[in-house]
C-alpha positions in Angstrom: -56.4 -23.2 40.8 -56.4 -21.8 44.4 -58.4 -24.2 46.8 -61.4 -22.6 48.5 -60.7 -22.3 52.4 -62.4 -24.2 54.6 -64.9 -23.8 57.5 -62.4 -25.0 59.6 -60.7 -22.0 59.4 -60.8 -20.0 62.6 -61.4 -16.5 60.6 -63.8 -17.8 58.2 -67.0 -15.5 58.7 -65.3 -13.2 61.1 -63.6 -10.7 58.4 -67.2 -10.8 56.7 -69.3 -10.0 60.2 -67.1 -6.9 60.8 -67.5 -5.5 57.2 -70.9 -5.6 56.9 -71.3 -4.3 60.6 -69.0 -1.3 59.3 -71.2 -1.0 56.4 -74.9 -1.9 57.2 -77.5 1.1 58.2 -76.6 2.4 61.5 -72.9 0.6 61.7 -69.6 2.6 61.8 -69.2 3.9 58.5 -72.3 6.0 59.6 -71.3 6.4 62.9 -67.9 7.6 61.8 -69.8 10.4 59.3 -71.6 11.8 62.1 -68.5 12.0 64.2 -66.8 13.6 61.6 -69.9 16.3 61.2 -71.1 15.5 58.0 -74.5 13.1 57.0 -73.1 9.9 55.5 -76.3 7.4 54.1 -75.4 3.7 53.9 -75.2 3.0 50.2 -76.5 -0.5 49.2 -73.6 -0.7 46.2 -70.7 0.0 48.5 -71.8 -2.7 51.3 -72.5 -5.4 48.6 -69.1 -4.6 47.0 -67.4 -4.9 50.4 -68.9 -7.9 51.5 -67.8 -9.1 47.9 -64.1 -8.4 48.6 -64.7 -10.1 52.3 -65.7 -13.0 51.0 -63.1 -13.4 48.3 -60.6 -12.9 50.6 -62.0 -15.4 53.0 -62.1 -18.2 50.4 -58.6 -17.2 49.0 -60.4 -16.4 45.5 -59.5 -13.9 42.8 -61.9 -11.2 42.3 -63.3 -8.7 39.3 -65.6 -6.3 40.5 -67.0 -3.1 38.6 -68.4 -0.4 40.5 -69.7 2.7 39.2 -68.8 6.2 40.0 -69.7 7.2 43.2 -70.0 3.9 45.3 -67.1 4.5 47.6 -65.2 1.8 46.3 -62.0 2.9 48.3 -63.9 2.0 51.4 -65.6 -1.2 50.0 -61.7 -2.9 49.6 -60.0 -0.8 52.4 -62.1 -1.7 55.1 -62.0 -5.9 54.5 -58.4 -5.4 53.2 -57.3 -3.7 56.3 -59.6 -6.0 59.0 -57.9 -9.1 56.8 -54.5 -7.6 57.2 -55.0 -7.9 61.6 -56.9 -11.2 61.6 -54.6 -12.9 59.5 -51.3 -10.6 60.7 -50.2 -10.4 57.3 -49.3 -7.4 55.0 -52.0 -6.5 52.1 -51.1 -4.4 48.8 -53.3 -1.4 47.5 -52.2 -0.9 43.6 -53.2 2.2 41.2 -52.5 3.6 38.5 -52.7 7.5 38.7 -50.8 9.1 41.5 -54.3 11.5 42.4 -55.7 8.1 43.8 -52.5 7.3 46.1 -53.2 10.9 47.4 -56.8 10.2 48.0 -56.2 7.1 49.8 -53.2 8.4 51.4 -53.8 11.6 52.3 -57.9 11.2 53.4 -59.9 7.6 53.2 -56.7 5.8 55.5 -56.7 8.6 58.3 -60.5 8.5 58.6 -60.7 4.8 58.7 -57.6 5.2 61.0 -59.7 7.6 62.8 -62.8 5.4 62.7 -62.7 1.4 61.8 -62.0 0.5 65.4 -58.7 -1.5 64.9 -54.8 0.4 64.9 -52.9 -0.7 61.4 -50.4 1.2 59.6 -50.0 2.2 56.0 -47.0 2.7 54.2 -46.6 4.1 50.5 -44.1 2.6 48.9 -41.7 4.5 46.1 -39.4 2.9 43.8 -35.3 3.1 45.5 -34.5 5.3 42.4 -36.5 8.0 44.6 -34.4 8.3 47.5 -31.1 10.1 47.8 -28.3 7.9 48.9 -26.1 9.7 51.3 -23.1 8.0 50.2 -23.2 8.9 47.0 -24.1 12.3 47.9 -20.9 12.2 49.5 -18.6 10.7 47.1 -20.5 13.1 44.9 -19.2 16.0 46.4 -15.5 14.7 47.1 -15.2 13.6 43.7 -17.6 17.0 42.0 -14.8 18.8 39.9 -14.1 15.6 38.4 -17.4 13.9 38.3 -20.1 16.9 37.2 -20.0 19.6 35.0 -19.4 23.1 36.9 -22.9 24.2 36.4 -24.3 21.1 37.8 -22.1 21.1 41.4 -24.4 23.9 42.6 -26.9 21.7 43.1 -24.6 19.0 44.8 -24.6 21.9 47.6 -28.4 22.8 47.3 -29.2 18.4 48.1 -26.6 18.7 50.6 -28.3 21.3 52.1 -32.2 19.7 51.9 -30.8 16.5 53.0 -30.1 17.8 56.4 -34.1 19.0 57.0 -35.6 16.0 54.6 -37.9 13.5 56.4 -38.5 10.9 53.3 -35.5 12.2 51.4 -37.2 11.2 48.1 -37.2 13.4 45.2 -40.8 14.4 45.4 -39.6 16.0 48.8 -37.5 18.1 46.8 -38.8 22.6 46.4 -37.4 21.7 43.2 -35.8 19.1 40.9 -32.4 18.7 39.9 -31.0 17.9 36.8 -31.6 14.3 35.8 -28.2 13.9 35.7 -27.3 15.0 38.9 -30.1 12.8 40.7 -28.8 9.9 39.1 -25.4 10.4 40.4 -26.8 10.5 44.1 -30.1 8.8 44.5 -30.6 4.5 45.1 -30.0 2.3 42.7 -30.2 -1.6 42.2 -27.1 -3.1 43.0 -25.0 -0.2 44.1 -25.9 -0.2 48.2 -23.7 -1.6 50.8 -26.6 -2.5 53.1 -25.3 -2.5 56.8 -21.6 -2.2 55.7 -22.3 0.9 54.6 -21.3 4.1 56.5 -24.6 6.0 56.1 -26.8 3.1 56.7 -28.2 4.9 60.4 -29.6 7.7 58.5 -30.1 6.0 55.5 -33.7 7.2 53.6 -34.1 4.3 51.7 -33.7 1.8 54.9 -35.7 4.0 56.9 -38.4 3.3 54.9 -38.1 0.0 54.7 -38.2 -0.5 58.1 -41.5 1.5 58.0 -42.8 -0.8 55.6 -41.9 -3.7 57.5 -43.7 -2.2 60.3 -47.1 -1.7 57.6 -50.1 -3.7 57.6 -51.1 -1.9 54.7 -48.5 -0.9 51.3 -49.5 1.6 48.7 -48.4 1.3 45.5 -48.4 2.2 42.3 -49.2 -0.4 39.2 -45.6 0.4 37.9 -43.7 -0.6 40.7 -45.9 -3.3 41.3 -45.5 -4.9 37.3 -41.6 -3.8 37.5 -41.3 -5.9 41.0 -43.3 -8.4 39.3 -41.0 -9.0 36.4 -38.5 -8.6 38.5 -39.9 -11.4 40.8 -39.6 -13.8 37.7 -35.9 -13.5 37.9 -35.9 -14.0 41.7 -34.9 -10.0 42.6 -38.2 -8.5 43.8 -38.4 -5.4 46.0 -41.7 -5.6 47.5 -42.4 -8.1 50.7 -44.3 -11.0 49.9 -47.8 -10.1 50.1 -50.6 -13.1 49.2 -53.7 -10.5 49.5 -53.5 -7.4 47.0 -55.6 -5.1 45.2 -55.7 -3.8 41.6 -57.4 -0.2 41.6 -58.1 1.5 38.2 -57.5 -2.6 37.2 -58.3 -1.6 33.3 -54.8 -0.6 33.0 -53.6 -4.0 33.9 -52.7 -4.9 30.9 -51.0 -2.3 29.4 -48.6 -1.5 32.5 -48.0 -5.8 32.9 -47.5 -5.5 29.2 -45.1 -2.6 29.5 -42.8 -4.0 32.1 -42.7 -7.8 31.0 -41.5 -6.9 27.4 -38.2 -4.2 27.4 -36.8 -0.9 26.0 -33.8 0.4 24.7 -33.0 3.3 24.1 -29.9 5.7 23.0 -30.1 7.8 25.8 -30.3 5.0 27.8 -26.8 3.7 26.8 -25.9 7.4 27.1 -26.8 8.1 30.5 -24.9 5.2 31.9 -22.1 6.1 29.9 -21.9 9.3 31.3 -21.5 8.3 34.9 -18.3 6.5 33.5 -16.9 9.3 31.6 -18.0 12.0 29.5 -16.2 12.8 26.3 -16.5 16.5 25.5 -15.8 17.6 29.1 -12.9 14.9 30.1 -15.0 14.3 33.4 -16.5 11.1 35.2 -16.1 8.2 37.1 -12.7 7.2 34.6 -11.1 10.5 35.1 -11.1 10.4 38.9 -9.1 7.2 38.4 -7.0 8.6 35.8 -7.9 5.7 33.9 -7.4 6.9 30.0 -7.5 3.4 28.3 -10.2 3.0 29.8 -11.7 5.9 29.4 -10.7 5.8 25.3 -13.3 2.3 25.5 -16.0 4.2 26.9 -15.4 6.9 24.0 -15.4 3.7 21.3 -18.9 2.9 23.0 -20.2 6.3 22.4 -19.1 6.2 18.9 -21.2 2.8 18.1 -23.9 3.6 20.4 -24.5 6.9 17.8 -23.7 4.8 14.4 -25.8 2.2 15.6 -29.0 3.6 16.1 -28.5 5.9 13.3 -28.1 3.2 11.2 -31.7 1.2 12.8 -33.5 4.7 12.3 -32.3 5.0 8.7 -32.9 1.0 7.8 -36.9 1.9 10.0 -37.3 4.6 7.3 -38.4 6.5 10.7 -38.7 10.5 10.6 -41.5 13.0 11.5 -43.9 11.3 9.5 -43.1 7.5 10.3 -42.7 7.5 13.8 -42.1 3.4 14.0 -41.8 0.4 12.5 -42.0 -3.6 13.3 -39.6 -5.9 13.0 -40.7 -9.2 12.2 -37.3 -10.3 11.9 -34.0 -9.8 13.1 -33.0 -6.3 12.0 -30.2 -6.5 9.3 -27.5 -3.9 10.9 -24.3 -4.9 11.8 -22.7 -3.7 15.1 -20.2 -4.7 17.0 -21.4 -3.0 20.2 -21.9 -6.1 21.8 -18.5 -6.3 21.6 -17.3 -3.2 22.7 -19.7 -3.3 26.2 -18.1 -6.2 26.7 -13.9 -4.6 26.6 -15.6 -1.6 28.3 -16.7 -3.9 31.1 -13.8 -5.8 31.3 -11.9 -2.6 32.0 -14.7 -2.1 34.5 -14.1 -5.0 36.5 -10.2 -4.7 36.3 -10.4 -1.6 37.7 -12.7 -3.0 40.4 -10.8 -5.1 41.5 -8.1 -3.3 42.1 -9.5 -0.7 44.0 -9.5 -0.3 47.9 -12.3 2.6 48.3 -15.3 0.6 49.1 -17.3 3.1 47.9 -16.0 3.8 44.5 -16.1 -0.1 44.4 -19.8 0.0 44.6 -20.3 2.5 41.7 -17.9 0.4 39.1 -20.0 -2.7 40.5 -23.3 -0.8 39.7 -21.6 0.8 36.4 -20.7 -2.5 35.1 -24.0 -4.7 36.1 -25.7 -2.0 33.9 -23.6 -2.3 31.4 -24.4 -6.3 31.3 -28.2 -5.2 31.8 -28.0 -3.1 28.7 -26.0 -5.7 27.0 -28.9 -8.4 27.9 -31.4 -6.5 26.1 -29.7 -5.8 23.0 -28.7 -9.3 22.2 -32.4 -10.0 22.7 -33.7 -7.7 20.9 -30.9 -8.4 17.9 -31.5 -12.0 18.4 -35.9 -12.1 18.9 -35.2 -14.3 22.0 -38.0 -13.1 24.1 -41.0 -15.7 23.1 -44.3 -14.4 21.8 -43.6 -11.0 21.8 -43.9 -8.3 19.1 -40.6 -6.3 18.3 -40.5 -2.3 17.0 -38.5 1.0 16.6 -39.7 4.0 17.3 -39.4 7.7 17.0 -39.3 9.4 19.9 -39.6 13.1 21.1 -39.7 16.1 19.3 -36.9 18.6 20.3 -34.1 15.6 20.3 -36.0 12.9 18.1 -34.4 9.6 19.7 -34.9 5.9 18.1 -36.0 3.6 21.0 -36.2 -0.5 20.5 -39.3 -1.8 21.7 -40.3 -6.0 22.2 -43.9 -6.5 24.3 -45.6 -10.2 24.7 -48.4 -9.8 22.5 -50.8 -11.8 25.5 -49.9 -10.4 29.2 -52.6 -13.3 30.0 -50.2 -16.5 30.3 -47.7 -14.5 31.7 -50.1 -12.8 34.5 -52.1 -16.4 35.0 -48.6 -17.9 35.9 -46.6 -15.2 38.0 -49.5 -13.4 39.6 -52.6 -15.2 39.9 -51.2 -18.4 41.1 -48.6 -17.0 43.4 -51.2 -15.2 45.3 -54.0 -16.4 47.5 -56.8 -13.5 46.3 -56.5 -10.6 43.8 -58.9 -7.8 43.6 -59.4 -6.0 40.9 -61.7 -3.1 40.5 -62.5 -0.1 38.5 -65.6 1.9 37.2 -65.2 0.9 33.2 -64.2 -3.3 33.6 -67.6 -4.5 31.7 -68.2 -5.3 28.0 -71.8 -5.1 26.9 -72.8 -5.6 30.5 -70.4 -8.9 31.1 -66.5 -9.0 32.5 -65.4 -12.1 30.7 -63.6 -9.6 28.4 -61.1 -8.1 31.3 -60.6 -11.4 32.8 -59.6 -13.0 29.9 -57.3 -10.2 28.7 -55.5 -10.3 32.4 -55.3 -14.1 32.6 -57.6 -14.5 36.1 -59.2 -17.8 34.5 -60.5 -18.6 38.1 -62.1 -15.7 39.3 -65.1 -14.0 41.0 -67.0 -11.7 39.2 -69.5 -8.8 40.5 -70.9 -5.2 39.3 -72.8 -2.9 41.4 -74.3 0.1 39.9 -73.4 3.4 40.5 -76.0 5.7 43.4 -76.0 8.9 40.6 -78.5 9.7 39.3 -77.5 9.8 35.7 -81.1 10.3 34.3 -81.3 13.6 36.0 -77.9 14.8 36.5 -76.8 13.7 32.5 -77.5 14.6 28.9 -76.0 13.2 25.7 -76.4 15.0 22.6 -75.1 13.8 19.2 -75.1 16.7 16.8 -76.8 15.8 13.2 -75.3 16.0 10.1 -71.5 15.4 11.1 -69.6 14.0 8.4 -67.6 10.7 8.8 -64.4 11.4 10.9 -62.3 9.9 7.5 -63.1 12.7 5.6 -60.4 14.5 7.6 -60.6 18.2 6.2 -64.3 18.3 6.3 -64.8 16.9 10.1 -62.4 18.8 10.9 -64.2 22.4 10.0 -67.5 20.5 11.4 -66.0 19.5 14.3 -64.5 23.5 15.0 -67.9 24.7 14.5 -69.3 21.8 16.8 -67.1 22.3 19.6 -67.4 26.4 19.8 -71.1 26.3 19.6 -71.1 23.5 22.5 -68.5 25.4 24.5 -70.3 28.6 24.5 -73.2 26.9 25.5 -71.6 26.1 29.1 -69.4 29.1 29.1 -66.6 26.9 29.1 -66.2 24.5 31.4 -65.5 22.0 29.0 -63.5 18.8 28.1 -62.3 18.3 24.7 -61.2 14.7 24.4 -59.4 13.7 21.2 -57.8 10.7 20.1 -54.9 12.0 17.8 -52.6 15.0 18.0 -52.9 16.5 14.7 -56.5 16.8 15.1 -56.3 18.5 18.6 -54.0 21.2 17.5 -55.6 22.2 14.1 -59.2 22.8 16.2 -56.8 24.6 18.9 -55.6 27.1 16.1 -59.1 27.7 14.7 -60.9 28.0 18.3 -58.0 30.0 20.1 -59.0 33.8 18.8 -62.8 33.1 19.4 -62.4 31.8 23.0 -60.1 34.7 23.9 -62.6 36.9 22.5 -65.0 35.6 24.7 -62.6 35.4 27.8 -62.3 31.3 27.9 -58.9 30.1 28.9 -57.9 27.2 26.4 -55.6 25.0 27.8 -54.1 22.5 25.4 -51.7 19.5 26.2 -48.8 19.6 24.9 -48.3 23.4 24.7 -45.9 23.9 28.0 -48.0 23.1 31.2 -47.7 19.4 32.9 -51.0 18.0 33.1 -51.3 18.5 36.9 -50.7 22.0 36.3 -53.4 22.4 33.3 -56.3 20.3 35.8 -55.2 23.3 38.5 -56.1 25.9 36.5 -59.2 24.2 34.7 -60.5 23.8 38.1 -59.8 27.4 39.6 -61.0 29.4 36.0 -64.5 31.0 35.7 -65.0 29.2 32.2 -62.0 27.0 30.7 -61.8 25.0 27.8 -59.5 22.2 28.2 -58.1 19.8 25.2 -57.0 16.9 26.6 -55.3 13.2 24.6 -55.0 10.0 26.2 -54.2 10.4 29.5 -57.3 13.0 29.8 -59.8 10.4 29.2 -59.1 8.5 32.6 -57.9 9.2 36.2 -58.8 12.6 36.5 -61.7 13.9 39.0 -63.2 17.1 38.4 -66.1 17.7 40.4 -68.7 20.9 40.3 -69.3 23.6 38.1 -66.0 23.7 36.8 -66.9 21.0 34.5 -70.2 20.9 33.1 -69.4 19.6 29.6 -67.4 16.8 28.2 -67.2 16.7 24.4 -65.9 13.6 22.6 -64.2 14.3 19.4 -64.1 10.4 17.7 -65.0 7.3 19.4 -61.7 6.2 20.4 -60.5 3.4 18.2 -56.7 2.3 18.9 -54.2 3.2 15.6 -55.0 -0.5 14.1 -51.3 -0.6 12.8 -49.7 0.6 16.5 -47.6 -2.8 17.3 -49.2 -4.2 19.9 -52.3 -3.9 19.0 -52.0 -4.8 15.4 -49.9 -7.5 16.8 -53.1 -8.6 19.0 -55.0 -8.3 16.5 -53.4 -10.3 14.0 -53.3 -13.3 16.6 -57.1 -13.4 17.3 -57.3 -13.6 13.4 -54.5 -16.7 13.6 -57.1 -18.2 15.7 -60.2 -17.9 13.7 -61.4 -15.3 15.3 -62.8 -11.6 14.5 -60.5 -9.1 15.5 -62.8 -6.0 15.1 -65.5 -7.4 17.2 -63.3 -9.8 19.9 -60.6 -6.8 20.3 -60.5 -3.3 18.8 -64.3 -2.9 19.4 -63.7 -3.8 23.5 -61.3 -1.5 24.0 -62.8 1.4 22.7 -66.2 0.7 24.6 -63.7 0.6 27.6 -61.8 4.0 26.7 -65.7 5.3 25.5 -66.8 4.9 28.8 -64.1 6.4 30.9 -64.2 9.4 28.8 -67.8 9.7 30.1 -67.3 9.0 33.1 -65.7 12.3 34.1 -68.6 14.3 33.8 -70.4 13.5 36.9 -68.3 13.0 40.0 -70.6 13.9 42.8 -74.5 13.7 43.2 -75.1 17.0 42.7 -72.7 17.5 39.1 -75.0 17.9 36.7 -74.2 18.4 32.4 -73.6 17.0 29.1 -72.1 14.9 26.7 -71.8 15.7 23.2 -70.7 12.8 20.4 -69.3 14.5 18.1 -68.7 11.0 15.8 -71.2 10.4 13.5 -70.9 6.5 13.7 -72.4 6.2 16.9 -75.7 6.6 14.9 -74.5 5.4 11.6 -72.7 2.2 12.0 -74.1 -0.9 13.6 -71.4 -1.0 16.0 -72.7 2.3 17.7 -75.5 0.9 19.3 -72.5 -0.6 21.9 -71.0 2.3 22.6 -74.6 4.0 23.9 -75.8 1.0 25.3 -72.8 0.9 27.3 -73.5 4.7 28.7 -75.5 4.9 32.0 -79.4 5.3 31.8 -79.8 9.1 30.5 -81.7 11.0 27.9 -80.0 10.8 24.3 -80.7 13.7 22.0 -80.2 14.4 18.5 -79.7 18.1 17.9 -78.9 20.6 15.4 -76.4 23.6 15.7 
């Protein structure tokens, strides 16, 4: 446990007099609106949230705090984070999980509180090194091109060249447009392949520039990726990020699953392809090995394509995976034999021969990186062959659908112990915050599942008006979503009668694929007939792209999975109508979570009630929560599963919904 700080600290009470003077009626967040020519009115819910973050802070405790749509809460945490930052002169850490919140922050709340809070600070966002180009590869690229990339791929060797000359971050999201992957991954950062100041391009190096600019930062931006991969990385003493004892978790419900997904591993075939093709590719007699005019060692890399392909050929086939089974657990030690263990190994002996021997700094570094990857990928098989990562749940899965590709999968089936012991404790104060953290009013669920035993807990509401701006109507006479052929016709009917009702301008969450596309195929004629654009994940455009058009259309219809249900921010007309297929219970036989759930029954315990019925209030309630944005959004919210009325668990899902009319209607 983190000791409380004491009064004799000479900022104690200081960081909490300047928020709430930025924050209280008539202080400068007010002050700031008016400058800025627009009416801002104090909000009671942002300035008790603030002053909730201050005072964590100032005690060095750990803090959960839900606020509701609307409060501001990028404010509430920016404005003690930042003040903390030049009281303390220390760096703070911002965290999220969608990449339309680092925008927001980035892009407008920072430059108006730059503008406006009364103190200079700087922020930084900070991108993983595998997003910067590397100008010494880039050059070594180029010398060594006929020999290194395919002829079709060197043309864009001279389109980077080109960029890099006129770049200012030199990251790939800088790029008009992307190269191949392969051809980025030839030139960009990578771990262990940079000769710091030894190298030649370290003066107008991208990546060092920015981490001189962070250096410089009072305030880092990051996303929950890069913060989880640094923190696993941390645990084996190779982080990225600067220490930073003050952070916050934005979007925090997906703590667990991003923790979860970086503290566990994968391994896949292309994986093992893609760093054997920097060494040498087979069916075009180019790569690092031919440059050398290194052929025995070239024929090893060939020997490690060959097992690579038989191996996970033969994991597929013992899975039983195909379209239908798309994974499997292991609960043991998979009974294949390899001997690519073996092989890695002569292939990286050849590696470090030829190493060894060379002069060229430069193509030094690449058989360096080249080989530690080789030992990375080694790493992981023998522990996934082997089940040597503790308490964690192993799988294989299916994965893609043009090139189906069979992945290897371990996760720790808690993230808690793990997060208690490398985050919580290494820090002085965590704040996490989101709109959806509570369970049946109370946050003991979220802090349990992320491991802050010792924390600070607060909610404040949300200032909408949800009683006049919201409607939820549940349609009668649906039948049980298990009955698949009949809720699916019901569900058709439900969802065209709903959507003409708005003219569009509609959300159509779903929790399963299959489901999505058979109502897709039986709406599509009838909304082109009445000139709705139906936009369907899945079917071509990236999801940015589909939220673009959704927002610009007269009257679109948009069916959205997973990632549809959280993180996105539509506000106006555009979206007037959120429809909820089936109240969105995890696949009770998906790893993890059956893995989760089977430990809570170990235990004693319920699993329904203590774990599958949590998460899907969660997931219920960010699903609603992209109907109203703004104060003046106004529409409804139609259930379109029966069992919110018809099983006793239903009464937790609406009682978890904000207070609004609920209607029972017929179509």
């Amino acid at each position: 446990m983190i000791a409380p700080r004491t009064p004799e600290d000479e900022w104690t009470g200081k960081l909490r007099d300047q928020v709430d003077a930025f924050f209280r009626p008539g202080g400068g967040m007010e002050q700031a609106g008016a400058r800025e020519g627009f009416p801002f009115e104090a909000r009671p819910q942002q300035r008790a949230m603030a002053l909730a973050v201050a005072d964590a802070i100032e005690r060095g405790r750990h803090l959960a705090v839900e606020a509701g749509t609307g409060v501001g809460k990028s404010f509430a945490y920016l404005v003690p984070l930042i003040l903390a930052a030049k009281l303390k002169n220390v760096q703070v850490v911002v965290s999220t999980y969608t990449i339309g919140l680092q925008e927001q922050l980035i892009q407008k709340d920072i430059p108006f509180l730059q503008r406006h809070l009364g103190v200079e600070f700087k922020a930084v966002l900070v991108k993983g090194r595998g997003n910067y180009l590397c100008l010494r590869r880039l050059a070594r690229a180029e010398r060594m091109g006929g020999d290194l990339l395919r002829i079709d791929h060197e043309a864009e060797l001279a389109r980077i060249r080109a960029w890099s000359a006129r770049a200012v971050e030199g990251t790939l999201q800088e790029l008009p447009e992307h190269p191949h992957p392969e051809v980025w991954n030839a030139v960009n950062v990578e771990h262990g392949n940079c000769m710091g100041h030894k190298c030649p391009e370290y003066a107008p190096c991208f990546l060092f520039k920015a981490r001189r600019e962070i250096t410089g930062a009072d305030l880092l931006i990051v996303n929950h990726h890069l913060f989880f991969s640094d923190l696993a990385l941390r645990r084996e003493k190779a982080g990225i990020l600067p220490e930073c004892m003050i952070a916050v978790m934005d979007e925090a419900h997906m703590m667990e699953q991003v923790a979860g997904d970086h503290l566990g591993l994968r391994l896949s075939q292309y994986q093992f392809e893609h760093w054997l093709r920097r060494i040498y590719l087979p069916d075009t007699g180019k790569g690092l090995l031919a440059v050398l005019r290194k052929g025995e060692a070239a024929n090893a890399a060939v020997q490690v394509y060959e097992e690579v392909a038989r191996f996970f050929s033969a994991v597929r086939e013992w899975a039983g995976l195909s379209g239908e089974r798309r994974q499997r657990v292991a609960t043991d030690p998979i009974p294949v034999e390899t001997d690519l263990p073996e092989r890695i190994k002569r292939l990286n002996g050849f590696l470090r021969l030829i190493h060894d021997e060379q002069k060229d700094l430069d193509v030094r570094a690449e058989l360096a990186a080249a080989r530690r990857r080789g030992d990375e990928h080694l790493l992981s098989l023998d522990a996934f062959l082997r089940q040597t990562i503790g308490d964690s749940v192993y799988w294989i899965a299916l994965e893609g659908a043009r090139r189906p590709q069979t992945v290897l999968y371990s996760a720790p089936i808690e993230v808690a112990p793990l997060l208690e012991e490398h985050l919580f404790a290494q820090l002085d104060s965590v704040i996490m915050t989101s709109a959806t953290l509570a369970v049946e009013g109370r946050l003991d669920y979220f802090v349990n599942r992320v491991g802050a035993r010792e924390c600070d807990l607060e909610q404040v509401g949300s200032p909408f008006d949800y009683a006049r701006q919201m409607r939820i109507l549940i349609p009668n006479g649906m039948p049980d979503p298990n009955r698949t052929e009949e809720f699916t016709d019901a569900a058709t009917h439900a969802i065209r009668h709903f959507v003409q009702r708005t003219k569009g301008r509609a959300f159509v969450l779903f929790t399963a694929d299959r489901l999505m596309r058979a109502v897709a195929d039986r709406v599509r004629g009838a909304f082109a007939k009445a000139g709705l654009e139906l936009l369907v994940q899945g079917e071509g455009l990236p999801r940015t792209q589909m939220l673009d058009r959704f927002r610009n259309s007269a009257g679109a219809v948009l069916f959205g999975l997973d990632s549809f249900w959280m993180g996105v921010d539509v506000r106006g007309e555009a979206l007037s109508n959120v429809i909820i297929t089936k109240l969105p219970f995890a696949v009770p036989d998906e790893p993890v979570v059956k893995a989760r759930m089977d430990r809570i029954a170990e235990r004693g315990g319920d699993p329904f009630r203590e774990y599958s019925l949590p998460e899907a209030i969660l997931k219920f309630r960010q699903g609603v929560g992209r109907l109203i944005r703004s104060q003046t959004d106004e529409g409804i919210v139609v259930i379109l599963d029966p069992r919110i009325k018809s099983k006793w668990y239903g009464r937790q899902f609406l009682d978890s919904l904000p207070e609004c009319p609920i209607e029972r209607v017929d179509i």
